[in-house]
MARTI-501201 format. One record per residue: residue number from 0; residue in one letter; x, z, y of N, C-alpha, C in turn. Coordinates in steps of 0.001 Angstrom, whole numbers, plus 500000, padded with zeros to 6 digits. Layout:
<pts>
     i   aa    neast      nup   nnorth   caeast     caup   canorth    ceast      cup   cnorth
   NUM    a        X        Z        Y        X        Z         Y        X        Z        Y
...
</pts>
This chain:
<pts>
     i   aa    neast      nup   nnorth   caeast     caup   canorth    ceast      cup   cnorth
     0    x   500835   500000   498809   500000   500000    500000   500875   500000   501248
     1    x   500425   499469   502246   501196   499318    503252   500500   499857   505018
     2    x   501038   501073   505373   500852   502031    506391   500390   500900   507225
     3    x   499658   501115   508185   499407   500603    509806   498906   502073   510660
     4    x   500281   502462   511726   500299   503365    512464   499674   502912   513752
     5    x   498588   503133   514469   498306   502607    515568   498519   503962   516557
     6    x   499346   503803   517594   499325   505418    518505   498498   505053   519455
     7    x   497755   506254   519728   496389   506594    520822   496404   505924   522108
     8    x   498061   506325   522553   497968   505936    523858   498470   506546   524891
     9    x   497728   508035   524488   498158   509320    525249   499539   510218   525127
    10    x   499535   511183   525040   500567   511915    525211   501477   511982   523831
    11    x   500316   512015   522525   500640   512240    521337   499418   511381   520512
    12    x   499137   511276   519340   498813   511014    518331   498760   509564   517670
    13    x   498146   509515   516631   497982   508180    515983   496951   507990   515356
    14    x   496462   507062   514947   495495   506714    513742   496647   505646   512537
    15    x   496243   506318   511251   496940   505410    510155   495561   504925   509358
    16    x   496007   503880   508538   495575   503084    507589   495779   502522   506736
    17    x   496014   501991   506003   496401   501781    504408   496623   502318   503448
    18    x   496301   503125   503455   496170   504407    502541   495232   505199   502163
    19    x   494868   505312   500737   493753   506168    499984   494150   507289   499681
    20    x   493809   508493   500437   493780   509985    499974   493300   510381   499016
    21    x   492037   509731   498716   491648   510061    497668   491947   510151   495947
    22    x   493264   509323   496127   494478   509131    495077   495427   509823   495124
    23    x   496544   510290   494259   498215   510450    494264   498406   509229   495013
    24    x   499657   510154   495840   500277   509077    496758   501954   508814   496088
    25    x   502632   507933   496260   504039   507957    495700   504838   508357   496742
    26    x   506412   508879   496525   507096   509432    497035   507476   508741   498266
    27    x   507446   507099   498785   507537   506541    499563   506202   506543   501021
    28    x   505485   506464   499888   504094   506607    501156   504173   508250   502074
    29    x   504243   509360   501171   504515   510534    501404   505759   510408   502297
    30    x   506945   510110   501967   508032   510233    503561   507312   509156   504608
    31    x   507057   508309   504568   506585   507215    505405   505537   507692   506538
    32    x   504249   508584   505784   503287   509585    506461   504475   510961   507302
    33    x   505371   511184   506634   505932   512501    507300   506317   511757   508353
    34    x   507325   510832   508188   508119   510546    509261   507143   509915   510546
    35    x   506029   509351   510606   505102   508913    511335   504681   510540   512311
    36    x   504154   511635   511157   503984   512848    511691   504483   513437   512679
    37    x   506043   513076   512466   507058   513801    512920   506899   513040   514798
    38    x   507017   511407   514346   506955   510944    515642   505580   511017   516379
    39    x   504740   511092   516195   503004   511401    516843   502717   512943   516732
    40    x   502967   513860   516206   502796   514965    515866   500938   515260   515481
    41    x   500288   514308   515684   499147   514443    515145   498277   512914   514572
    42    x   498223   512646   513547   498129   511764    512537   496234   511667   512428
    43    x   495666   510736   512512   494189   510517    511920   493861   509599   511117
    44    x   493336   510014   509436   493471   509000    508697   491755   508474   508361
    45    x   490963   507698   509209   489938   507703    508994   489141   507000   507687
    46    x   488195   506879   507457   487641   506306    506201   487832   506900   504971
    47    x   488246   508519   505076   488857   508744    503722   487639   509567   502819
    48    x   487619   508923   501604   486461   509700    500846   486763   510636   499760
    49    x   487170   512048   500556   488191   513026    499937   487220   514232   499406
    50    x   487256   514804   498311   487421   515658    497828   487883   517273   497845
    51    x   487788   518432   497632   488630   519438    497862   489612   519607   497420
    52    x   489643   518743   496321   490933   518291    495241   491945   517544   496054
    53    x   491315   516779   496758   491928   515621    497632   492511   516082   498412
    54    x   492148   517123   499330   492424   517417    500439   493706   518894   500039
    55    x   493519   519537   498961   494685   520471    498724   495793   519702   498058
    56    x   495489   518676   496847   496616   517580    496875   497817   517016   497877
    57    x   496712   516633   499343   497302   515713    500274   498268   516867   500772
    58    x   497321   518211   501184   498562   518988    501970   499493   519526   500966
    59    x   499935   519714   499662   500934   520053    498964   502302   519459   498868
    60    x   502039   517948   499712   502752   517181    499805   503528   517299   500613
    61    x   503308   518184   502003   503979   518259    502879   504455   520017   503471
    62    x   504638   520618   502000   504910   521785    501814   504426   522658   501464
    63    x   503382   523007   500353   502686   523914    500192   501947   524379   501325
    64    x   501042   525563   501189   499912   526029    501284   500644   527296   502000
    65    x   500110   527448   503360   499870   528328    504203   499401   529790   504382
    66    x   499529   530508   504531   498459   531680    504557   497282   531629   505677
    67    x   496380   532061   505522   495227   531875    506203   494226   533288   506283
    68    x   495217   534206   507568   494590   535378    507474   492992   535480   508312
    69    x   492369   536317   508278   491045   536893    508925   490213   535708   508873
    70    x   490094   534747   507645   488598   533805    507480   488843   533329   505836
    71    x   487918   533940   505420   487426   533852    503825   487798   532932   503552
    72    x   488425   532197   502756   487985   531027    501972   486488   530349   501627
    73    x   486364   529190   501702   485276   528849    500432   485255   528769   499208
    74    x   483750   529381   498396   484080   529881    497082   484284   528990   496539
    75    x   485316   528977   495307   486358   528926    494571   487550   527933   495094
    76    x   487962   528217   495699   488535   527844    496462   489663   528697   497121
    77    x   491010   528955   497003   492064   529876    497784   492680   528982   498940
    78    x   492563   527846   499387   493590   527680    500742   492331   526985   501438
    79    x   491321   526655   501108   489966   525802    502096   489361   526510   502843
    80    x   489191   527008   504379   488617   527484    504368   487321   526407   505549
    81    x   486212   526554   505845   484958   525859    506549   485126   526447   507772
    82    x   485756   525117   508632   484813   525259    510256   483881   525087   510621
    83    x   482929   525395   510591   481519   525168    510832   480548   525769   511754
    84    x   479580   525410   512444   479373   525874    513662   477439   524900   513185
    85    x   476581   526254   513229   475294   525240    512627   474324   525022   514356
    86    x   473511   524343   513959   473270   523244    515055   472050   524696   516173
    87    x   472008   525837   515530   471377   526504    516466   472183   527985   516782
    88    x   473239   527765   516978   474142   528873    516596   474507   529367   518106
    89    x   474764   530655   518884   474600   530648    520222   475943   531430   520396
    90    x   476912   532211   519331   478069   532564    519135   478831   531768   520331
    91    x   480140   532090   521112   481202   531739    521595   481795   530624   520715
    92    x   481709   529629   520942   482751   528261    520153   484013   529333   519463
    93    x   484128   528524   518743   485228   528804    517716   486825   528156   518251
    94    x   487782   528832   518768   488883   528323    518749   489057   527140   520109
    95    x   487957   527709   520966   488294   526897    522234   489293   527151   523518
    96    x   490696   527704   523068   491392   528223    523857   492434   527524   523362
    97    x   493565   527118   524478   494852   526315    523398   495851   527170   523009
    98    x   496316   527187   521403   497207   527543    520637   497920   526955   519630
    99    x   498444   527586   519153   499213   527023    517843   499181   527757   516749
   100    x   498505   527252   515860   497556   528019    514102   498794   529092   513751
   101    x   498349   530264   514260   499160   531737    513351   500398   531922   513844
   102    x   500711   531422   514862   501733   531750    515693   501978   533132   515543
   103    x   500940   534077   515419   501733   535614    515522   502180   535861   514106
   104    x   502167   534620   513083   502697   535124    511827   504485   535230   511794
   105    x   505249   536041   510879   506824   535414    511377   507106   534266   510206
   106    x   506508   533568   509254   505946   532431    509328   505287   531174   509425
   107    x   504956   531018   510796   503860   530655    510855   503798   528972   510418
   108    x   502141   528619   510156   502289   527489    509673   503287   525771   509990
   109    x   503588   525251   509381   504084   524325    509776   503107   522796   510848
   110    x   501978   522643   510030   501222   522165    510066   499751   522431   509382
   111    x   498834   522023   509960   496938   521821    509564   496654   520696   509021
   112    x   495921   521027   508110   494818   519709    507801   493349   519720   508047
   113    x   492264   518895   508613   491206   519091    509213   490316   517842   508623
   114    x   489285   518308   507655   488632   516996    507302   487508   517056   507895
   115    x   486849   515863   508176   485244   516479    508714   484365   516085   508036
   116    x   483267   516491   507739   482641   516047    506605   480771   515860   507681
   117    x   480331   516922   508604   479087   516686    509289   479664   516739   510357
   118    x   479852   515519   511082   480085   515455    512264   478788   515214   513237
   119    x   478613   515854   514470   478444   515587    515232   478111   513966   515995
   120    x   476981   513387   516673   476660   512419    517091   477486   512274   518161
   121    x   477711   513289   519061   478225   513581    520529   478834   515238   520480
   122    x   479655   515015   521236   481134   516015    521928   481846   516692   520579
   123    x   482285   517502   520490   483138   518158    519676   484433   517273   519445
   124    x   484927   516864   520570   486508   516279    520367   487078   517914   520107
   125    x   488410   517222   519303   489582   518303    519426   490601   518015   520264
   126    x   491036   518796   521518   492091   518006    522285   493507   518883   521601
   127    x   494690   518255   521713   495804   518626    521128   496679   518540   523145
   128    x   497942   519361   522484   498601   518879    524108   500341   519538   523244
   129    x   500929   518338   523813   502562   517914    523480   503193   518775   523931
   130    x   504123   519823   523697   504832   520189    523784   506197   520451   523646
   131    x   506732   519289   523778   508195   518424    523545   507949   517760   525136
   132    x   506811   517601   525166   506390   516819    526534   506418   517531   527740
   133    x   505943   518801   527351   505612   519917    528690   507078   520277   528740
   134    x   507593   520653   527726   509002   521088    528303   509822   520368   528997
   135    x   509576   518659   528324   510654   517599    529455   510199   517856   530750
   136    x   508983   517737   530657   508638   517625    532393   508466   518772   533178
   137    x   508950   519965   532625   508612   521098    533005   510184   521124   534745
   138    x   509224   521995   535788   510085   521759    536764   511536   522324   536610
   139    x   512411   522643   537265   513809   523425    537115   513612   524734   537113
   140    x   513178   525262   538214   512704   526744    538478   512407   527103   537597
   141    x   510426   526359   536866   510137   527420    535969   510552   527270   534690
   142    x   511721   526820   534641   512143   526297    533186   513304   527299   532854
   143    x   513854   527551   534107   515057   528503    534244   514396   530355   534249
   144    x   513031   530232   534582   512735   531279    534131   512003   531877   532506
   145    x   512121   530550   531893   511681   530805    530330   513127   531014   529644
   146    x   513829   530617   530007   515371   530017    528458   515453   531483   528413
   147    x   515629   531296   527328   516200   532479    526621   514920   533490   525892
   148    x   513691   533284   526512   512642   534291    526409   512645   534457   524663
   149    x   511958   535622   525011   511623   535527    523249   510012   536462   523420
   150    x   508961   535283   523032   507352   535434    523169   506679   536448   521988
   151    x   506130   537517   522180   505150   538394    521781   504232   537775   521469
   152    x   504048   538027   520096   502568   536842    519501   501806   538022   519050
   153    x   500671   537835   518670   499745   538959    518231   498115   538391   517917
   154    x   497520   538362   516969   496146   538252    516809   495289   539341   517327
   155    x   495491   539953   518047   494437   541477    518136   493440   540621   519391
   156    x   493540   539709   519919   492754   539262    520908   491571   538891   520328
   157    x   491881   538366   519344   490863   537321    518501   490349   537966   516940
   158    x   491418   538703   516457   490883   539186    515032   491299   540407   514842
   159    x   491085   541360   515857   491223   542830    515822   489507   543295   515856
   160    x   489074   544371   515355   488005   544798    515376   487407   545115   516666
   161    x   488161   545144   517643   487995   545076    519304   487601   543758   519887
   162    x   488200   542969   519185   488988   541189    519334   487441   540851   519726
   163    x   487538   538762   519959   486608   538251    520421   485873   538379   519071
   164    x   486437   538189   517811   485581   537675    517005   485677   539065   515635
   165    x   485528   540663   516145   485487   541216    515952   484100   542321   515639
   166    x   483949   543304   515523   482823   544271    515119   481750   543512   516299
   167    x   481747   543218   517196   480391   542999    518205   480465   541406   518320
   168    x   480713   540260   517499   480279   539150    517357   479294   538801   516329
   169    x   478284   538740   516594   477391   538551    515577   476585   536975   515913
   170    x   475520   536525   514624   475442   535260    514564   476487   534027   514405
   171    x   477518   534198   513805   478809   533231    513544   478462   533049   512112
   172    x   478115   531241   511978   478508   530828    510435   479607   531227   509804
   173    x   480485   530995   510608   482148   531009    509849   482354   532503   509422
   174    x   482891   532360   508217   483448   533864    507594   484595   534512   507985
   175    x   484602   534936   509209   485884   535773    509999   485614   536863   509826
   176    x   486909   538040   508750   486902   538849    508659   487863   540042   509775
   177    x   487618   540889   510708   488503   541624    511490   489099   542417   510821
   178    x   490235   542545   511537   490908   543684    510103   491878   544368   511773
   179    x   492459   545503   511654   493412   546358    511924   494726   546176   512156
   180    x   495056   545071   510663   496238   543983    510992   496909   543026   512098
   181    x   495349   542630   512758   495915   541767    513661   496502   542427   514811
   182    x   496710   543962   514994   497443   544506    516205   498748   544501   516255
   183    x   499106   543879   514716   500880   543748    514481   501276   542741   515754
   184    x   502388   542724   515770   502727   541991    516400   504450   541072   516079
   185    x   504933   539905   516465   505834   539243    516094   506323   538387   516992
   186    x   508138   538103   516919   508605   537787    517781   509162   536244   517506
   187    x   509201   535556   518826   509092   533895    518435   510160   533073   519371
   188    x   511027   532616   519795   511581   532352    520732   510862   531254   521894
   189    x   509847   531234   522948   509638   530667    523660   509625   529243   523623
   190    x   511132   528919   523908   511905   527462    523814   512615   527515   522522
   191    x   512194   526417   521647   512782   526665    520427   512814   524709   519754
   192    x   513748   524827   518958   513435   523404    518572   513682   523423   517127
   193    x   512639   521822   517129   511842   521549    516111   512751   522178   514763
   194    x   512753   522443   513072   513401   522955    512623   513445   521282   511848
   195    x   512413   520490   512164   512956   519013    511101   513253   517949   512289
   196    x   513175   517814   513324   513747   517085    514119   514599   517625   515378
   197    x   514918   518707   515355   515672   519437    516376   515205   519383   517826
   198    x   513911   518749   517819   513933   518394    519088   513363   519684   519851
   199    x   513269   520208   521182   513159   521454    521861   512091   521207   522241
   200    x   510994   522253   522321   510001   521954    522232   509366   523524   523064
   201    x   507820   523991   523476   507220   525010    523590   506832   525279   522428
   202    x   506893   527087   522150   506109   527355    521072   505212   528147   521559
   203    x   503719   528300   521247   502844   529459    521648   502577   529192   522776
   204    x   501521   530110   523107   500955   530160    524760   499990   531518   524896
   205    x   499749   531807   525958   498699   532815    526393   497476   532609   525723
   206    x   496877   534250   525139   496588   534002    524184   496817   534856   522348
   207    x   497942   534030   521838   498367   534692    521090   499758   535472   521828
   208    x   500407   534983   522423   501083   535362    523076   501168   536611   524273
   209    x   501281   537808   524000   501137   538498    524608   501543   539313   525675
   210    x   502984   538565   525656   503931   539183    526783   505502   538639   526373
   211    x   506266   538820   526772   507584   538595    526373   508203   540016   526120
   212    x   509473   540058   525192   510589   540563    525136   511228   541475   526295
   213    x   511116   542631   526748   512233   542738    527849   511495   542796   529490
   214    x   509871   542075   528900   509476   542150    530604   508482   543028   530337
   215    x   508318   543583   531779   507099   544215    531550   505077   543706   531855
   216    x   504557   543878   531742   503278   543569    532063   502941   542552   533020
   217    x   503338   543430   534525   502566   543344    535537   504093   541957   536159
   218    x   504998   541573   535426   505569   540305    535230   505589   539403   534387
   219    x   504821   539677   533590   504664   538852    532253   502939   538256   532406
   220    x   502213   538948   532567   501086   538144    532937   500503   536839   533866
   221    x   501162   537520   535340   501266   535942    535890   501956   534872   535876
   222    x   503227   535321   534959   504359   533561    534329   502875   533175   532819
   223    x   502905   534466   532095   501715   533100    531325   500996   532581   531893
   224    x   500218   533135   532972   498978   532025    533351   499538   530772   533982
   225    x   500644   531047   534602   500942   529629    535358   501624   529010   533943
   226    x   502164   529444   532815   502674   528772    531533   501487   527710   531165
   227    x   500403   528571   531069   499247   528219    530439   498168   526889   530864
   228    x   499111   526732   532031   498364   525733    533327   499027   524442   533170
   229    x   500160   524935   533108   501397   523361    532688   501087   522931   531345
   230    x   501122   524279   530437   501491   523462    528902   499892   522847   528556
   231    x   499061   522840   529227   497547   522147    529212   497912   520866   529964
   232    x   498781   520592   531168   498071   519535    531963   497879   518409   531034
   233    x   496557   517441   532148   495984   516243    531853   496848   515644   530920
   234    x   498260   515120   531694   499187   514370    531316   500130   514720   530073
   235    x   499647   516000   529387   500634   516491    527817   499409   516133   526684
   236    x   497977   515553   527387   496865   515478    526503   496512   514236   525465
   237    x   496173   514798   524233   495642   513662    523093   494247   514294   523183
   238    x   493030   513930   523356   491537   514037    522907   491229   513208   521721
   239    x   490886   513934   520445   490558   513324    519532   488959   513144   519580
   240    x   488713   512154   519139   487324   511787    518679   487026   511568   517357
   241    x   486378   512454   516527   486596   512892    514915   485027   511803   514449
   242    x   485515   511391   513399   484159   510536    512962   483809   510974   511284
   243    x   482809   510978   510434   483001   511787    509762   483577   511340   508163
   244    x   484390   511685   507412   485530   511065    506028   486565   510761   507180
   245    x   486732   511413   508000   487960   511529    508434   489513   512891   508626
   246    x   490678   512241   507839   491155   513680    507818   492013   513673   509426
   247    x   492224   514698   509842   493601   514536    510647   494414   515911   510274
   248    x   495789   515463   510418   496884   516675    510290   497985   516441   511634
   249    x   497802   517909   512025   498855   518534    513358   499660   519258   513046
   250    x   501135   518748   513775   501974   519693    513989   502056   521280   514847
   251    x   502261   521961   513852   501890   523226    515206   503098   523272   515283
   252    x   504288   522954   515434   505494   523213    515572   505433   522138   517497
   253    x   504532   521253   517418   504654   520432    518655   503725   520316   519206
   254    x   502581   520662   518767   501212   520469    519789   500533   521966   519764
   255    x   500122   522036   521038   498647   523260    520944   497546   522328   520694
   256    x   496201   523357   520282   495069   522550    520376   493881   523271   520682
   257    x   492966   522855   520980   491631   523712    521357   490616   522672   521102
   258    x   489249   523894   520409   487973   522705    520413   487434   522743   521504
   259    x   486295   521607   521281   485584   521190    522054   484379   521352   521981
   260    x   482771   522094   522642   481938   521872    522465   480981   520644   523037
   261    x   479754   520647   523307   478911   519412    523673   478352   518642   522493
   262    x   477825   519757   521705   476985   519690    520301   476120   520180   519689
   263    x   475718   520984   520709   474674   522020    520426   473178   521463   519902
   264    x   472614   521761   518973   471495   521079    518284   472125   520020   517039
   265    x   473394   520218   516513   473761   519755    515962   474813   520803   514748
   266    x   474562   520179   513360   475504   520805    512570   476928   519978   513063
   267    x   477841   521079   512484   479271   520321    512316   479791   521300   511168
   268    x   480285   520862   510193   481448   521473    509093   482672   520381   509017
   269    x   483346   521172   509125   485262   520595    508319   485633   521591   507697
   270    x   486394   521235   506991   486829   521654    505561   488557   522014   506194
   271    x   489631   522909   506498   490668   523077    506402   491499   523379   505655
   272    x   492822   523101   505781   494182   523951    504892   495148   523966   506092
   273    x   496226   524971   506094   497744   524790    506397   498764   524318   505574
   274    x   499570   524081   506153   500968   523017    505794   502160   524253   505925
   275    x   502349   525030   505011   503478   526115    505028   504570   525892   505684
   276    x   505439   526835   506309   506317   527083    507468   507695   526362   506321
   277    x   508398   525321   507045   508884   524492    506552   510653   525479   506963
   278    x   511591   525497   505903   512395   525846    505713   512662   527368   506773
   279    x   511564   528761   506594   511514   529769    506904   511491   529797   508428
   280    x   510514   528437   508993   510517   528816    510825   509135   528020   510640
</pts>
């Protein structure tokens, strides 16, 4: 079979084609997809008529299986777990803030896989934003005030029993369990580069990110928000438009991402996995 990579346009991604997921792939197609990955950092393979089989197959390929703390699995099932959001559901969107999947882990994932299976007629893009990109263009000043940082990651925002999606969120399809755990916390270096293409890149953002190393509070809060302002702009942006037998897989090593609502009266489910932290980063 023979790849056709078409890139978006924007800051980052691609759409591929020639290729059936729904099969074993051979060892050539598999580097051919990485190395495409590597250069788009977010890949969309549409038309694919995949399976759960299919879809834990495809990501084994590109390093085993992830951990996937505070959201159940689907039953029988250990690395799938359902994004889903049902069409009368009045809960806070799921994951509409930009990050990078488990950043507060001290392995955190390498990469996601995202199939969609009920899509939506209208809105629910996923936007992604480059971060190889934000750092080139990042000005002198505030660039000279990151080197060296080393970023405070932490889930307690989001999956602490305090958190958004904690003891007082109620009405949520999705099976998010709060746990106590997420007040740990873990350390990440800011500016860090890629561990398979070396290239230097942002990791994390406000958010999971909770402060830096060494600073205190009432200086660490207003460098994230202005962090948080750059590593979003317009110009670091891919907007995906998901159609449904379509998979896509992101680098969290190079992109943040956040959903999108403008679907309300509508089901949506995707089916996920992670792409395990590729040679212990």
């Amino acid at each position: 079979m023979t790849l056709a990579i078409i890139p978006s346009g924007q800051a980052c991604g691609a759409h591929v084609t020639g290729v059936d997921l729904a099969h074993p792939l051979d060892p050539g197609t598999i580097a051919a997809i990485r190395a495409a990955w590597l250069d788009h950092h977010v890949l969309a393979f549409p038309d694919q008529k995949m399976s759960d089989d299919d879809l834990e197959r495809f990501t084994a390929y590109f390093g085993g299986f992830g951990d996937d703390p505070f959201i159940r699995p689907i039953p029988g099932r250990k690395h799938i777990i359902a994004v889903k959001r049902r069409a009368d559901e009045t809960a806070p969107l799921f994951a509409e803030n930009w990050h990078s999947d488990w950043s507060f882990q001290a392995r955190p994932p390498a990469g996601t896989c995202l199939f969609g299976i009920t899509i939506p007629p209208v809105g629910g893009n996923t936007e992604f934003a480059n971060q190889h990109a934000a750092l080139d263009a990042m000005p002198a000043g505030l660039r000279a005030r990151i080197e060296g940082l080393r970023a405070i990651h932490s889930a307690r925002a989001g999956y602490a029993p305090s958190g958004m999606y904690g003891a007082n969120d109620r009405g949520r399809s999705m099976d998010i369990r709060s746990d106590d755990a997420a007040l740990e916390t873990q350390l990440h270096p800011f500016v860090r580069a890629h561990p398979e293409t070396g290239r230097l890149g942002l990791f994390g953002c406000a958010g999971y990110i909770i402060g830096f190393e060494g600073m205190d509070d009432a200086e660490a809060r207003p460098l994230l928000h202005e962090l948080i302002q750059w590593q979003g702009r317009e110009e670091f942006r891919y907007s995906h438009r998901w159609e449904p037998d379509m998979l896509v897989m992101w680098d969290n090593r190079s992109v943040l991402h956040r959903a999108t609502g403008g679907y309300d009266g509508h089901d949506r489910l995707l089916h996920r996995t992670t792409i395990a932290a590729w040679e212990g980063i």
